[in-house]
MMTF fields as JSON, N, C-alpha, C and O atoms, coordinates in Angstrom:
{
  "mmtfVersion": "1.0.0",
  "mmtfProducer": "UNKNOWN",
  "numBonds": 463,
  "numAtoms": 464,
  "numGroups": 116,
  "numChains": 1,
  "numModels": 1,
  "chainsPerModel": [1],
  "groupsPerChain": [116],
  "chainIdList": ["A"],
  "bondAtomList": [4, 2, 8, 6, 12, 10, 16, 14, 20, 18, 24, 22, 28, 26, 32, 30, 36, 34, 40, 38, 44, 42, 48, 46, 52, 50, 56, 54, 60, 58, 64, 62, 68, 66, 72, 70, 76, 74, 80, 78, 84, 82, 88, 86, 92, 90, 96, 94, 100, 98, 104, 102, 108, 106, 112, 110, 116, 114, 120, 118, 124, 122, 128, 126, 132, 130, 136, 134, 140, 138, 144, 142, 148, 146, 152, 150, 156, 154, 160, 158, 164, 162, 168, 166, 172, 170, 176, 174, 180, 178, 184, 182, 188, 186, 192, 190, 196, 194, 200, 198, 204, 202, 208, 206, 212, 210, 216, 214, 220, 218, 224, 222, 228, 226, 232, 230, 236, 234, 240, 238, 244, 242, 248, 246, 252, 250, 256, 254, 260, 258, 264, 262, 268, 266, 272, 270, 276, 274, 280, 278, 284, 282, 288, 286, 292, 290, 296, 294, 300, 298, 304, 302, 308, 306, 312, 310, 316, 314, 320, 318, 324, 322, 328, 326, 332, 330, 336, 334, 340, 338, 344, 342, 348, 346, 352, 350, 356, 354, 360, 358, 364, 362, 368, 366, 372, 370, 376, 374, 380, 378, 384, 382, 388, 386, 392, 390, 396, 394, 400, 398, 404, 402, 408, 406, 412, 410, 416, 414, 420, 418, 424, 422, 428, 426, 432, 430, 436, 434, 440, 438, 444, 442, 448, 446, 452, 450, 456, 454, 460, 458],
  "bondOrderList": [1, 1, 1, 1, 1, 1, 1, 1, 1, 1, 1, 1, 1, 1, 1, 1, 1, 1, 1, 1, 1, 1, 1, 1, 1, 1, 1, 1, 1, 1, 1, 1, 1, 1, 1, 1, 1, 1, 1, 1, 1, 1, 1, 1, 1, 1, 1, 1, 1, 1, 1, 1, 1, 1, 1, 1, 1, 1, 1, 1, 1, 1, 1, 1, 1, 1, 1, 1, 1, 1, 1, 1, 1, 1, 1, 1, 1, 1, 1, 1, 1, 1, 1, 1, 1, 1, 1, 1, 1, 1, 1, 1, 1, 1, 1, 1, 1, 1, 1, 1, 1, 1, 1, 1, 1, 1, 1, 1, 1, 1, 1, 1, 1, 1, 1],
  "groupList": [{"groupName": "UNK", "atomNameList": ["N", "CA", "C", "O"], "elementList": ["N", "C", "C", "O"], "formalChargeList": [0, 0, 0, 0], "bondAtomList": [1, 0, 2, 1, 3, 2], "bondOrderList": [1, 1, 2], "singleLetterCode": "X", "chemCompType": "L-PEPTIDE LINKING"}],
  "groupTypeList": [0, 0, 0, 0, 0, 0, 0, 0, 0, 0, 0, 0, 0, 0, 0, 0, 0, 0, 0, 0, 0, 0, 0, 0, 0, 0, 0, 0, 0, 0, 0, 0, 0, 0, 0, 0, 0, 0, 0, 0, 0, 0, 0, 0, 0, 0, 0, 0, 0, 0, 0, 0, 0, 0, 0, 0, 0, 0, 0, 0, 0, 0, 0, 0, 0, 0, 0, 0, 0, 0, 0, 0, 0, 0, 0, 0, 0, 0, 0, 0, 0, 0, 0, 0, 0, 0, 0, 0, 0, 0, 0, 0, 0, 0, 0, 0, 0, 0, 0, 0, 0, 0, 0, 0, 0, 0, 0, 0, 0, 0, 0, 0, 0, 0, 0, 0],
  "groupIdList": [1, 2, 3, 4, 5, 6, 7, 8, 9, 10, 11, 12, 13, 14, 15, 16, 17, 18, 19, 20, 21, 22, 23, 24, 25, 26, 27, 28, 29, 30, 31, 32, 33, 34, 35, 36, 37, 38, 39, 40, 41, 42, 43, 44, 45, 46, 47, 48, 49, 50, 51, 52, 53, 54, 55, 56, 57, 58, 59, 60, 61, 62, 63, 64, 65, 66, 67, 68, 69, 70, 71, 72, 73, 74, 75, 76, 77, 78, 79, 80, 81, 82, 83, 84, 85, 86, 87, 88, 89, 90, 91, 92, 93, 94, 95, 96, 97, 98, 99, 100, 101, 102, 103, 104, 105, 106, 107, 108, 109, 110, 111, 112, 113, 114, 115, 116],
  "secStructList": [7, 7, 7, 7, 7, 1, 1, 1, 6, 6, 1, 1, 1, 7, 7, 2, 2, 2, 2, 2, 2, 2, 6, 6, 6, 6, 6, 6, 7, 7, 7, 7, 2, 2, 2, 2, 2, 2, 2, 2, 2, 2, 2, 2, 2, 6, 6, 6, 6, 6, 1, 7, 1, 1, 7, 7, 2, 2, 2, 2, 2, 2, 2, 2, 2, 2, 2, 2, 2, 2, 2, 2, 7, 7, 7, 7, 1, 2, 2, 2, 2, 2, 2, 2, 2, 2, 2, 2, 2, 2, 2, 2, 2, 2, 6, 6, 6, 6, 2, 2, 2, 2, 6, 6, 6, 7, 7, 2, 2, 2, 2, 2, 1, 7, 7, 7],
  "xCoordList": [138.882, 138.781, 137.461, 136.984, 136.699, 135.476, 135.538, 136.021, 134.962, 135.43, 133.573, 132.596, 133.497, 132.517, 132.24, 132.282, 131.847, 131.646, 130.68, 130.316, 130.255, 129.157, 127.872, 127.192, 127.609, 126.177, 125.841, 124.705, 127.156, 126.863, 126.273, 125.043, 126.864, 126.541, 125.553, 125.046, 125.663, 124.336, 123.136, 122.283, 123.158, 121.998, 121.852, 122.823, 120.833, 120.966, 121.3, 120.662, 122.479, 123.256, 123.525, 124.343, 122.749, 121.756, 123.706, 124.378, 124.018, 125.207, 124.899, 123.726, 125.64, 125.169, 124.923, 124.092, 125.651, 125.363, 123.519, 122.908, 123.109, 121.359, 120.47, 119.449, 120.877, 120.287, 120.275, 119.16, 121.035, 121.369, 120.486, 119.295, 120.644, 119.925, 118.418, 117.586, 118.104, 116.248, 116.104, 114.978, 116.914, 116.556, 116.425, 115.277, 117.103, 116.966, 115.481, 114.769, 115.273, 113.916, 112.728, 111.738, 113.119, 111.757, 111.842, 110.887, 112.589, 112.859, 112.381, 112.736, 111.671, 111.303, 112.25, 112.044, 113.711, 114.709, 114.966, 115.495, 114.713, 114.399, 115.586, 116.322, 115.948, 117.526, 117.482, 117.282, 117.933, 117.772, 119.366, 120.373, 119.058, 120.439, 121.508, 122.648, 121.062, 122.695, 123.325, 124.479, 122.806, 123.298, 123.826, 125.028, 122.811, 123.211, 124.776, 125.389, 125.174, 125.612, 127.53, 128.435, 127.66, 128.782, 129.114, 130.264, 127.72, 128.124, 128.531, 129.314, 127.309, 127.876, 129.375, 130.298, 129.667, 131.142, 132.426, 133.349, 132.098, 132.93, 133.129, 134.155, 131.251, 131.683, 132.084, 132.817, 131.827, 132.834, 134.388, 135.113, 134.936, 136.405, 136.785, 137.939, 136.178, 136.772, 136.732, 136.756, 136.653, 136.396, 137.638, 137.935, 138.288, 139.389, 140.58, 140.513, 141.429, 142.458, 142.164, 143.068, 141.036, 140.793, 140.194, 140.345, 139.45, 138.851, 139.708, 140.088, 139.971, 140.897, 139.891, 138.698, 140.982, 140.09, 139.323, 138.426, 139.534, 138.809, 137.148, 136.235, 136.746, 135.695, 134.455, 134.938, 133.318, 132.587, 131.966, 132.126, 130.92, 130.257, 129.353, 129.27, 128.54, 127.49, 128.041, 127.541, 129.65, 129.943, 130.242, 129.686, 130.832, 131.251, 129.915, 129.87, 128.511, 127.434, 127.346, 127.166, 127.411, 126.773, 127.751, 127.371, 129.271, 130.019, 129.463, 128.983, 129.483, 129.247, 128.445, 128.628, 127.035, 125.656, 125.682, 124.685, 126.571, 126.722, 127.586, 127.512, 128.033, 128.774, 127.88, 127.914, 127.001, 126.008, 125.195, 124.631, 125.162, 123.705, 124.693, 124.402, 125.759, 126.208, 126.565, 126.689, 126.783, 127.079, 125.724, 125.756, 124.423, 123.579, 122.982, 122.019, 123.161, 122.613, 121.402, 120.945, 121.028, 120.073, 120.909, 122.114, 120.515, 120.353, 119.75, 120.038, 118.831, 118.238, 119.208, 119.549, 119.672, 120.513, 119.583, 120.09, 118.05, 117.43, 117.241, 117.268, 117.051, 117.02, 118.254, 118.17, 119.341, 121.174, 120.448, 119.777, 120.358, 120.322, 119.291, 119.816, 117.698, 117.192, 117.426, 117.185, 118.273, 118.809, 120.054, 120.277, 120.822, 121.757, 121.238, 121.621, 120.285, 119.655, 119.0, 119.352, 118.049, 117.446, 118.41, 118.465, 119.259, 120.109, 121.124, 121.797, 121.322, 121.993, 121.08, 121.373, 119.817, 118.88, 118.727, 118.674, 118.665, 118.293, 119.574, 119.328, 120.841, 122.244, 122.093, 122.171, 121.882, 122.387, 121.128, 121.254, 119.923, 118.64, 118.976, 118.743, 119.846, 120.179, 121.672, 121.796, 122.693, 123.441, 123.031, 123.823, 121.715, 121.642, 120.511, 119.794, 120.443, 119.465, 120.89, 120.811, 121.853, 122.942, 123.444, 124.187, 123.29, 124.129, 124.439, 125.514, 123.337, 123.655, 124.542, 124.673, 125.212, 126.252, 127.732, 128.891, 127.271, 128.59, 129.029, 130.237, 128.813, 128.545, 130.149, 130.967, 130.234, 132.106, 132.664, 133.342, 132.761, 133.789, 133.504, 134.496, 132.244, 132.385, 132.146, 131.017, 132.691, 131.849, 131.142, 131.862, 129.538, 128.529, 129.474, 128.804, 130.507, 130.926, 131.435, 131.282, 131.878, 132.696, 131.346, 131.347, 130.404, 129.226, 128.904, 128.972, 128.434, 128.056, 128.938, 128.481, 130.024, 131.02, 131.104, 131.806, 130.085, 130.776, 131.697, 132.512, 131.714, 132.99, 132.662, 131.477, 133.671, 133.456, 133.168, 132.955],
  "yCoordList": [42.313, 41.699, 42.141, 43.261, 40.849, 41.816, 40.983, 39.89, 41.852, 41.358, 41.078, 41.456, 40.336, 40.154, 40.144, 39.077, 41.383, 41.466, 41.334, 42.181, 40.016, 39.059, 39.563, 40.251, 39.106, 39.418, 40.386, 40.734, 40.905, 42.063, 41.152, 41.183, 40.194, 39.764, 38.236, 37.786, 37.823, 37.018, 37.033, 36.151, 38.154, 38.961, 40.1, 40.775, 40.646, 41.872, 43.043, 44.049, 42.544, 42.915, 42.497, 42.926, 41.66, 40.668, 40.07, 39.857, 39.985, 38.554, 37.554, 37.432, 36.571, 35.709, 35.01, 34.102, 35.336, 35.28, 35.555, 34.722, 36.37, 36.853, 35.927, 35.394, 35.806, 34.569, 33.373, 32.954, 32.895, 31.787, 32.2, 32.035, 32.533, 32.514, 32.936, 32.631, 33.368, 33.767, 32.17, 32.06, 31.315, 30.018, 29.333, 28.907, 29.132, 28.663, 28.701, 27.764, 30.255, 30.447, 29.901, 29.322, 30.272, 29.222, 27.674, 26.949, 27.432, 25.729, 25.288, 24.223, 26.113, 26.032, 25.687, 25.084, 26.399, 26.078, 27.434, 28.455, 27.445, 28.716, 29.107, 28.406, 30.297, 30.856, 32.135, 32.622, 32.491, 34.41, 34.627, 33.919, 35.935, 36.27, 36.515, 36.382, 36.98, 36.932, 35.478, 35.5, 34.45, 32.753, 32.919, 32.749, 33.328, 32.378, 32.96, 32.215, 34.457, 34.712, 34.499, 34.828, 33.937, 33.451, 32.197, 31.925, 31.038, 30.025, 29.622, 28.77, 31.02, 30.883, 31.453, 30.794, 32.653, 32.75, 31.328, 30.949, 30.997, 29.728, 28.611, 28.106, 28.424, 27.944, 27.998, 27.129, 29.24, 30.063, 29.839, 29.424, 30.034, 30.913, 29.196, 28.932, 28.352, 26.928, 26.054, 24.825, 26.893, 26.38, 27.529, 27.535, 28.497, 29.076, 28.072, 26.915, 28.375, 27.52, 25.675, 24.962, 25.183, 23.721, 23.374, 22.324, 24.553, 23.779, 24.292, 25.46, 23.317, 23.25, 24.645, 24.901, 25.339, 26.114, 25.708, 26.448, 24.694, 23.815, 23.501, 23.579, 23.229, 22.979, 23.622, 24.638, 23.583, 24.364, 25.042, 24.905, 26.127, 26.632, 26.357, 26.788, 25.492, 24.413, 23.636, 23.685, 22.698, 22.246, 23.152, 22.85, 24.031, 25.094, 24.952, 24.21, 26.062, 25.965, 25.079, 25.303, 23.948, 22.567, 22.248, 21.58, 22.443, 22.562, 23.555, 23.327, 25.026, 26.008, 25.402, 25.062, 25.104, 25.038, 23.608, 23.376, 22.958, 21.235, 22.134, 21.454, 22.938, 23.276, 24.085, 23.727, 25.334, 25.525, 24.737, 25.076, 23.756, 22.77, 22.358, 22.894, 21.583, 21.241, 22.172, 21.698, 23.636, 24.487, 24.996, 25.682, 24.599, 25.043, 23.693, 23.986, 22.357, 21.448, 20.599, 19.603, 20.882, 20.371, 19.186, 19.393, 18.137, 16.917, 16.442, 15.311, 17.103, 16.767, 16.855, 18.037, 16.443, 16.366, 17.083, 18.076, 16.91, 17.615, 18.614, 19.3, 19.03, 20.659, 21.767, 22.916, 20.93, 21.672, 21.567, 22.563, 20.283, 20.359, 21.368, 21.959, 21.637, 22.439, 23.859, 24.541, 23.946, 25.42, 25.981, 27.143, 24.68, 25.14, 25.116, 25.986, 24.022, 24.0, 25.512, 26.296, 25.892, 27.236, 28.185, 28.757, 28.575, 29.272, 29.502, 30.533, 28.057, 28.283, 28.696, 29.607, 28.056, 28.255, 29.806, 30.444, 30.341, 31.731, 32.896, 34.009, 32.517, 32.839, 32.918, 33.902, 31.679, 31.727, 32.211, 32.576, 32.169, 33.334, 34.443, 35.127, 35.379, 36.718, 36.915, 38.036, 36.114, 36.073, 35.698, 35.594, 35.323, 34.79, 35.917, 35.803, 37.09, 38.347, 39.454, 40.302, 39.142, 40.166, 39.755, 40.61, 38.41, 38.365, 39.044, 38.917, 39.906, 40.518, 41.919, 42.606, 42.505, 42.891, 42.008, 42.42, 40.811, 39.952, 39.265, 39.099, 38.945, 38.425, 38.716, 37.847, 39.524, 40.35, 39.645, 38.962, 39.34, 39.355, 38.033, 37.467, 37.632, 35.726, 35.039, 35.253, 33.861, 33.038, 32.004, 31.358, 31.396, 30.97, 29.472, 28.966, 28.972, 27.676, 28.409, 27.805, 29.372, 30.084, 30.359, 30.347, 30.568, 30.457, 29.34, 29.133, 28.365, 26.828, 25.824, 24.749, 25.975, 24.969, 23.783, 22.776, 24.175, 23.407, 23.493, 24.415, 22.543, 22.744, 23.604, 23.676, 24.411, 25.037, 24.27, 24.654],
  "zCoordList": [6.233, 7.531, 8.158, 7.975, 9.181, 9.169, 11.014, 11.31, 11.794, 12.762, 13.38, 12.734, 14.759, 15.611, 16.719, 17.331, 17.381, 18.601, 19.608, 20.423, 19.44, 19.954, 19.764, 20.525, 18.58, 18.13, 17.217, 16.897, 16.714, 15.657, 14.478, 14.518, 13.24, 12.739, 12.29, 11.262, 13.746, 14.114, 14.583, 14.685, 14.865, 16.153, 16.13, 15.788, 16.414, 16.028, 17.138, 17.449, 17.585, 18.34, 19.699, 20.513, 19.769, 21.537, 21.37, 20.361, 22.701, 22.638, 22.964, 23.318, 22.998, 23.437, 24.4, 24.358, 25.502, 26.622, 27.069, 27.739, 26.743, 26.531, 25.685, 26.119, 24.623, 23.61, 24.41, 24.723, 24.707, 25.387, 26.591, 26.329, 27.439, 28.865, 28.49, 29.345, 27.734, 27.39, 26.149, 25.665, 25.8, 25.032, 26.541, 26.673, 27.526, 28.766, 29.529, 29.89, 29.642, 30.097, 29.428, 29.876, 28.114, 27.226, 27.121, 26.845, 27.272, 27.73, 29.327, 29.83, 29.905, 31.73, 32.838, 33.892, 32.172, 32.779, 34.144, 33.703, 35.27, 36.323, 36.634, 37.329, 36.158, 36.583, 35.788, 34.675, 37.623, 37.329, 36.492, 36.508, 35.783, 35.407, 35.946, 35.5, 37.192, 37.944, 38.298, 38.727, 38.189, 38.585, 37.312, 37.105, 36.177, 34.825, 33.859, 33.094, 34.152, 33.753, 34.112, 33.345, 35.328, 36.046, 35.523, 35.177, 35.405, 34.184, 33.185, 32.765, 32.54, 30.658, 30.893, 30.414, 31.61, 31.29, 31.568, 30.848, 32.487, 33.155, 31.819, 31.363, 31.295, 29.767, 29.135, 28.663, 28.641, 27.335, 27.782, 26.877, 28.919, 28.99, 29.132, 28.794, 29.463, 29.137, 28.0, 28.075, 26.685, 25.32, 24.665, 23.47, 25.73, 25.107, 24.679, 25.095, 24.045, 23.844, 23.699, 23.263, 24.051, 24.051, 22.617, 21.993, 22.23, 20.969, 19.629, 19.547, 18.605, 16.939, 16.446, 16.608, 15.802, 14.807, 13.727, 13.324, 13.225, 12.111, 12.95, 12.129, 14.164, 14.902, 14.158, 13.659, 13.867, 13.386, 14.287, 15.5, 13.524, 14.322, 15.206, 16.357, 14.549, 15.055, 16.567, 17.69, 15.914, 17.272, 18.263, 19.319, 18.313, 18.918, 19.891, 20.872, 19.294, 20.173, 20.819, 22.016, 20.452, 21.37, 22.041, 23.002, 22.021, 23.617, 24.359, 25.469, 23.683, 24.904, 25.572, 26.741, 24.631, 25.361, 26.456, 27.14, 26.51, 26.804, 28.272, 29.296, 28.385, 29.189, 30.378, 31.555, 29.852, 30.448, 31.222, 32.262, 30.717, 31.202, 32.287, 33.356, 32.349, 33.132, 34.191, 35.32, 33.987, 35.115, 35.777, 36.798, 35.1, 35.654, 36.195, 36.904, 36.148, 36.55, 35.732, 36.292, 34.774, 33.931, 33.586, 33.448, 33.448, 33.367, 32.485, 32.094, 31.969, 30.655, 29.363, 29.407, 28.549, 26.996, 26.286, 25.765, 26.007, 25.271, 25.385, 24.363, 26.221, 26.559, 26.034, 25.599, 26.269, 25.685, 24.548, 24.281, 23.496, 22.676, 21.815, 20.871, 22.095, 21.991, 21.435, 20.439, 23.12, 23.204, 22.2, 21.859, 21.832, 21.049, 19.543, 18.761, 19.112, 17.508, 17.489, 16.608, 18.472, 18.05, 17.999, 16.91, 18.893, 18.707, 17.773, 17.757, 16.567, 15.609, 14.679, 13.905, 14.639, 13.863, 13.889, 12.837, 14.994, 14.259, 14.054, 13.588, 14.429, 14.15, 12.409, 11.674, 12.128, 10.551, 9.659, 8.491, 10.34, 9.726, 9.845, 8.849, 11.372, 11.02, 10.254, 9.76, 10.095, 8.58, 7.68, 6.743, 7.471, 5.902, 5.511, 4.517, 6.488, 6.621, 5.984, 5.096, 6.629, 6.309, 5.131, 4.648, 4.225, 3.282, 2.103, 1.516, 1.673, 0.752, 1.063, 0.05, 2.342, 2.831, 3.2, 3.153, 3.532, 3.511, 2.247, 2.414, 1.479, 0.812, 0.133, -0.167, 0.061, -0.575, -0.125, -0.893, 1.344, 2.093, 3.258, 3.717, 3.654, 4.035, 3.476, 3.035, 3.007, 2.887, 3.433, 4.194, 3.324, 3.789, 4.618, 5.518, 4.444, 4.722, 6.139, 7.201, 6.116, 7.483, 8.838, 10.069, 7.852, 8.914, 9.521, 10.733, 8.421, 8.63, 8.944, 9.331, 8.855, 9.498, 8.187, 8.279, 6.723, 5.817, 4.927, 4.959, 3.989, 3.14, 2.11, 1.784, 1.414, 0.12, -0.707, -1.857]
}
């Protein structure tokens, strides 16, 4: 059993809540951390119980991040979207950095949301 406590095995230890709000800032999106961090939670804790476990990872991000935008007011689609491609993008660069430690024990489809 290998467990994750936001950002151990995607990040190098950053959660995500931080990833996410510094992909925001580099997108010229203006929001101090104390606004941003009352949102992302409001996001997150409304993707409890609503989303199938089958959902991937990928979709997963792009609700959270679809949820953000909307709690922060961005209006732009590209920008969520942005924020959520880089952010997977470099999620599965720092597991595919750990794999030769996971490798026993995940497999790569549990990351990527594909099929075996």
């Amino acid at each position: 059993m290998l467990f994750d406590f936001g950002g151990t095995l995607d990040a190098a230890g950053v959660p995500w809540k931080e990833r996410i709000f510094h992909l925001y800032r580099e997108e010229g999106v203006d929001v101090e951390a104390e606004r941003f961090a009352p949102v992302f939670y409001r996001a997150d804790d409304a993707l409890v119980g609503t989303i199938p476990s089958t959902l991937s990872f990928r979709d997963t991000v792009h609700r959270l991040v679809a949820g953000v935008s909307s709690g922060l007011g961005v209006t732009d689609a590209a920008v969520g979207a942005r924020v959520a491609t880089r952010f997977i993008d470099q999620a599965l660069d720092a597991v595919g950095a750990g794999t030769p430690v996971l490798a026993p024990s995940v497999p790569t489809s549990a990351c990527t949301g594909s099929s075996p």
